[in-house]
N, C-alpha and C positions, 0 to 999 in steps of 0.2 A: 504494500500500500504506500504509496507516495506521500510526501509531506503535504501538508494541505496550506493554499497561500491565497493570500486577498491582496490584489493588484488596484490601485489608487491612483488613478490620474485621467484630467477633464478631457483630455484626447482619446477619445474610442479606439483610434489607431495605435496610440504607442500599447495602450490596452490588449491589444490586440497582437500588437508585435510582442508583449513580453509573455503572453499569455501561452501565446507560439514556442516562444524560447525554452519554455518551461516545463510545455505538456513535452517536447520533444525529449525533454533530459529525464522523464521520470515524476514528475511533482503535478501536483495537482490545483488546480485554478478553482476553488471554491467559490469565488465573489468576486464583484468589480465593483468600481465607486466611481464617481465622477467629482467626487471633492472632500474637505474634510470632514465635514457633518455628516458624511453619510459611509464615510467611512470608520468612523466613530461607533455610528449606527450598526454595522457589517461585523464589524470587530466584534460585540456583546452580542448580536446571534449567531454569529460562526465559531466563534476561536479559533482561527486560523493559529495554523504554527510561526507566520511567518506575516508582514505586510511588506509590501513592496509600495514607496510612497512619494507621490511627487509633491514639489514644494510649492511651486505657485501652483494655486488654481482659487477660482470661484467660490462664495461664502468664508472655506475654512481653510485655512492654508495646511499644507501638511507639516509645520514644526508644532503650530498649535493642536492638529488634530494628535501627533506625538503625545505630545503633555498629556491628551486629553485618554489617548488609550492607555498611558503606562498609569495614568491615577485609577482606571476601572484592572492593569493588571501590572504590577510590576514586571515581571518576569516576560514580558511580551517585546517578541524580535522585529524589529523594523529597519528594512533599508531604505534610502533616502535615495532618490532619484528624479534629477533635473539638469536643466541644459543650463543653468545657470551653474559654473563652476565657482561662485565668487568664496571667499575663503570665510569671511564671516557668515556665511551660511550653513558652510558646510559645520564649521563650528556649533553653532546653534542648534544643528540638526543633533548633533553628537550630543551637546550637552542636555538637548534633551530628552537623551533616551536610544538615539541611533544605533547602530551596529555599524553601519559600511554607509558609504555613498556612492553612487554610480553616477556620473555623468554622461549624461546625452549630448551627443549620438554614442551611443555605447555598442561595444561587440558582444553578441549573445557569448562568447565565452565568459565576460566580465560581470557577465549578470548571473549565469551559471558559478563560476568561482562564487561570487561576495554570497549566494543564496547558500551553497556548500559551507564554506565558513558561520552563517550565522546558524545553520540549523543543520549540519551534515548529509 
C-alpha cells in the first residue's frame, strides 16, 4: 500500500503534474486543494501521510495553512513547493513546520527524493 498524500496548489495542472509524479513512483494521491483553507479542511478528513504545498495561492496561503495543520497535528509532514525560490520564504516555510522545499519548475526526481526523505 502506498503512502497516502494531499497535493495543495491553485493550478489544476501543476496538480496534476505532481499527482502524475507520484502515482508513477508508488504513493498514493488521496486529495487535492486548491488553497489553504481547504486544504486545512482535506488535512482533518484525510490524514494524509504526507502534504505537498504551494505557497502562494488564493484565500490561504500555504505557510499559514502550515501553522494551521501542525496546531490540528504536530507530527504532520509537509513539503513546501513554489516557483518562488526567494530565501525568506523558504525560511518561513521551515520555521513553520516544513520538511523540504521544492522549487518550481522542478524534476519529478526532486519531488520523488524530498517525498522519500520526509516519509520513506
Amino acid at each position: 500500500m502506498g503512502k497516502r498524500i494531499l497535493v495543495v496548489d491553485d493550478a489544476a495542472f501543476m496538480r496534476m503534474m505532481i499527482k502524475d509524479i507520484l502515482n508513477k513512483n508508488g504513493y498514493e494521491v488521496v486529495g487535492e486543494a486548491e488553497n489553504g483553507a481547504k486544504a486545512v479542511e482535506k488535512y482533518r478528513e484525510l490524514s494524509p501521510d504526507l502534504v505537498i504545498m504551494d505557497i502562494t495561492m488564493p484565500e490561504v496561503d500555504g505557510i499559514t495553512a502550515v501553522r494551521e495543520i501542525k496546531k490540528l497535528d504536530a507530527n504532520s509532514k509537509i513539503i513546501m513547493c513554489s516557483a518562488m525560490g526567494q530565501q525568506a520564504m523558504v525560511i518561513e516555510s521551515i520555521q513553520a513546520g516544513a520538511r523540504d522545499f521544492i522549487v518550481k519548475p522542478f524534476q519529478a526526481d526532486r519531488v520523488v527524493e524530498a517525498v522519500r526523505k520526509a516519509i520513506g
